[in-house]
Every structure is written in structure tokens, then in C-alpha cells.
DRENDO-1510 file (C-alpha; in Angstrom, 1 decimal, always signed):
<recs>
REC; n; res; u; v; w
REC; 1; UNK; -54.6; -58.9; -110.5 .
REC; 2; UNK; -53.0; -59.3; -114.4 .
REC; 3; UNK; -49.2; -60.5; -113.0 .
REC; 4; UNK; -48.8; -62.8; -116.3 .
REC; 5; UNK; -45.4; -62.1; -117.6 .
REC; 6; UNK; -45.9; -59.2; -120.6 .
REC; 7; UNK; -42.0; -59.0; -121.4 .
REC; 8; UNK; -40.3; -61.1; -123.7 .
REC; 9; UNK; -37.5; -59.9; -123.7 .
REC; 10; UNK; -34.4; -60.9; -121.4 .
REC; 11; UNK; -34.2; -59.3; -117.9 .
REC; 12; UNK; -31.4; -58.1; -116.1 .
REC; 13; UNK; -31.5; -58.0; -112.4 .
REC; 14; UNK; -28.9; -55.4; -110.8 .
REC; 15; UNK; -25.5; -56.8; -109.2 .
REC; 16; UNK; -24.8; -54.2; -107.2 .
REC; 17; UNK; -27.2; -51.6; -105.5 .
REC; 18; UNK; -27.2; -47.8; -107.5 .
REC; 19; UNK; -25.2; -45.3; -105.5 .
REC; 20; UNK; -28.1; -43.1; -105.7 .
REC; 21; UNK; -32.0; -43.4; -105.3 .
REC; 22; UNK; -35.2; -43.9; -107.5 .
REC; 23; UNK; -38.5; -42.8; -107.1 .
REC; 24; UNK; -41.5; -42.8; -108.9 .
REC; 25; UNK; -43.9; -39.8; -108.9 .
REC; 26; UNK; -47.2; -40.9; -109.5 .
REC; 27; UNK; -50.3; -38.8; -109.4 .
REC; 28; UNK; -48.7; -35.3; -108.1 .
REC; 29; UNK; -46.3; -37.4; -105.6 .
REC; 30; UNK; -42.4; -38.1; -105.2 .
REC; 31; UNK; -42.4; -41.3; -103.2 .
REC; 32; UNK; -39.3; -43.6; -102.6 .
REC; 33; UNK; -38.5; -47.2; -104.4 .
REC; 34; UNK; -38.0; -49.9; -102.0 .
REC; 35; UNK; -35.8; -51.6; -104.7 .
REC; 36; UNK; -35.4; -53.0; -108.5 .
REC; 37; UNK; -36.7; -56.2; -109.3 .
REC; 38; UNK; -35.4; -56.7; -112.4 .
REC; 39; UNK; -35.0; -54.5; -115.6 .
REC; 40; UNK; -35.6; -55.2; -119.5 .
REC; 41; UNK; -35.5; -53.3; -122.6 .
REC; 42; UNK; -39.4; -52.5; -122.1 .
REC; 43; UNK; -40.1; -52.4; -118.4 .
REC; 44; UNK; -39.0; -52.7; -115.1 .
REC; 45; UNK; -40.4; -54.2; -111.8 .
REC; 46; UNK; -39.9; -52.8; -108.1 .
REC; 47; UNK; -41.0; -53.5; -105.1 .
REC; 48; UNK; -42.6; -50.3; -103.8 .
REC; 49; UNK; -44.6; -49.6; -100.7 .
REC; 50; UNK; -47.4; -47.1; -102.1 .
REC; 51; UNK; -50.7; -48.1; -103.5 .
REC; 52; UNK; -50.8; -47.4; -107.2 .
REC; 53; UNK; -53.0; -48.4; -109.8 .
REC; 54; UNK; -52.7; -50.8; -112.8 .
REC; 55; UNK; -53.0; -47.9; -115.7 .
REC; 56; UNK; -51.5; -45.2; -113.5 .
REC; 57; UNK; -48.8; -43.0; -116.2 .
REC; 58; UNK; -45.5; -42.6; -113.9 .
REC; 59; UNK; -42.2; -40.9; -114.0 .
REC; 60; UNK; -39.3; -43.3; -112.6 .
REC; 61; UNK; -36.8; -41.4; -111.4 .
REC; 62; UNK; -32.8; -41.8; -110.3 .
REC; 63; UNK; -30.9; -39.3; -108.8 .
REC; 64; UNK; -27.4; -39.3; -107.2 .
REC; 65; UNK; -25.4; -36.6; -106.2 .
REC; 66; UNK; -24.0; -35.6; -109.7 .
REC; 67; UNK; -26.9; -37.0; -112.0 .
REC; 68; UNK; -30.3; -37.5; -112.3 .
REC; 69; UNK; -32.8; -39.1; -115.1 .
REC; 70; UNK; -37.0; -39.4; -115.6 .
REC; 71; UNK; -38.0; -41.9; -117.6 .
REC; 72; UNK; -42.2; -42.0; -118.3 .
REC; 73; UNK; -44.1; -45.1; -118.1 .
REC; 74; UNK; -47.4; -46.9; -117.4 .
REC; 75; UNK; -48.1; -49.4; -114.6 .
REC; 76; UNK; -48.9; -52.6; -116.3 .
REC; 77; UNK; -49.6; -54.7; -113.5 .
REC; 78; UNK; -49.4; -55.0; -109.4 .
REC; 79; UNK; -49.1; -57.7; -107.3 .
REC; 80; UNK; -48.2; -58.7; -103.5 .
REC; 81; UNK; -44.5; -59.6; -103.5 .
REC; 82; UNK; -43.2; -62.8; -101.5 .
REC; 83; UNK; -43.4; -61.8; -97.6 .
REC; 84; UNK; -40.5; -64.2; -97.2 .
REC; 85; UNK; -38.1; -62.5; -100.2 .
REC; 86; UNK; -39.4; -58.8; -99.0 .
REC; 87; UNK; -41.0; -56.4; -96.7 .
REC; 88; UNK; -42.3; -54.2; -99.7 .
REC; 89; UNK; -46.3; -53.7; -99.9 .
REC; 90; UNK; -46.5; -54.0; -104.1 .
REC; 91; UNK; -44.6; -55.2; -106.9 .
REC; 92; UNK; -45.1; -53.6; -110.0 .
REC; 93; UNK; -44.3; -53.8; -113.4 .
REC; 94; UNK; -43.8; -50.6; -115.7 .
REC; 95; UNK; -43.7; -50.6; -119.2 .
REC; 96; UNK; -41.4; -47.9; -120.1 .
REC; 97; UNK; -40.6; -46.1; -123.5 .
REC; 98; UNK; -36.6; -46.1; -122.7 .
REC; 99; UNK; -35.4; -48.1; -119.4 .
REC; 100; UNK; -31.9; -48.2; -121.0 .
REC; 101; UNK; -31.3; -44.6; -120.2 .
REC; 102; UNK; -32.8; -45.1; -116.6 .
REC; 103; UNK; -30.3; -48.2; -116.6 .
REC; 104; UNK; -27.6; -46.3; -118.1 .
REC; 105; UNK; -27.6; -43.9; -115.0 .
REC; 106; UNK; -27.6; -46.3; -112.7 .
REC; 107; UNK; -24.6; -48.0; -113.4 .
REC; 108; UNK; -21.9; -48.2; -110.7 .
REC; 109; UNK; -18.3; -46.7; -111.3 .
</recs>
């Protein structure tokens, strides 16, 4: 698995939880995000529990009950996360063309 670092830019992990929930619909499914890793200008990393592929195009998507965004993407690379830090299956990193506007969304009042 290809886990080496591809961002350079600084990454932002959320203080708070979002209010609302993300998914990422990958090959004709809707299925859940266990949580954010972190988040950069480029990408983002979650810990998901779905098998996806490295090269697999996704939508990531938040919702809440007065809003809701897509923001397209491309898995860039998988990994196993840390069994001590989390019960998720994957960790993956998405290159995305605008993660500010996911971010945006997800910002608590």
C-alpha cells in the first residue's frame, strides 16, 4: 500500500465533531464515514469501514438538517489505521478538487 504522505500543504484536524454526517458514495453506494482524519487544502483522510480502492473517483458528502454539499475526488491511497487510536477498517486519503467548500459546511455554529 502507497501511505507516503502526498500533501504538502498544512492540515487541519477538526476540534469539534460536524453537527451533521459525511458519506462517501463510491461505485453506486452511499455508505457512512466513521470520522475525519484530518483535512487540507487538497485532500482529506477518514477512517471508513468499507473496502474501496486506491483510484476509485468518490463523492464526499455532508449533510445536516438545513445543508448539504458533494465534493468529487479520487482515492489516493488506503491503509489499516492504528487498532489502538480506532475501530475503523481503512484510512484513506482523498485528493479533492475543493475540500474548503466541504470544510466550509462543516463548520460548527
Amino acid at each position: 500500500m502507497d501511505t507516503k504522505e502526498q500533501r504538502n500543504e498544512t492540515r487541519f484536524a477538526l476540534t469539534q465533531k460536524p453537527k451533521g454526517m459525511l458519506f462517501l458514495h463510491v461505485r453506486g453506494e452511499c455508505l457512512p464515514v466513521r470520522s475525519i482524519r484530518d483535512i487540507s487544502q487538497t485532500g482529506i483522510s477518514l477512517l471508513f469501514d468499507y473496502d474501496v480502492s486506491k483510484g476509485d473517483h468518490v463523492d464526499v458528502e455532508y449533510k445536516d438538517k438545513e445543508k448539504g454539499v458533494k465534493v468529487s475526488g479520487i482515492v489516493v491511497w488506503r491503509d489499516q489505521p492504528d487498532r489502538k487510536a480506532s475501530e475503523a477498517k481503512h484510512l484513506l486519503g482523498i485528493s479533492m478538487f475543493n475540500p474548503n467548500m466541504l470544510l466550509s459546511f462543516m463548520q460548527i455554529a
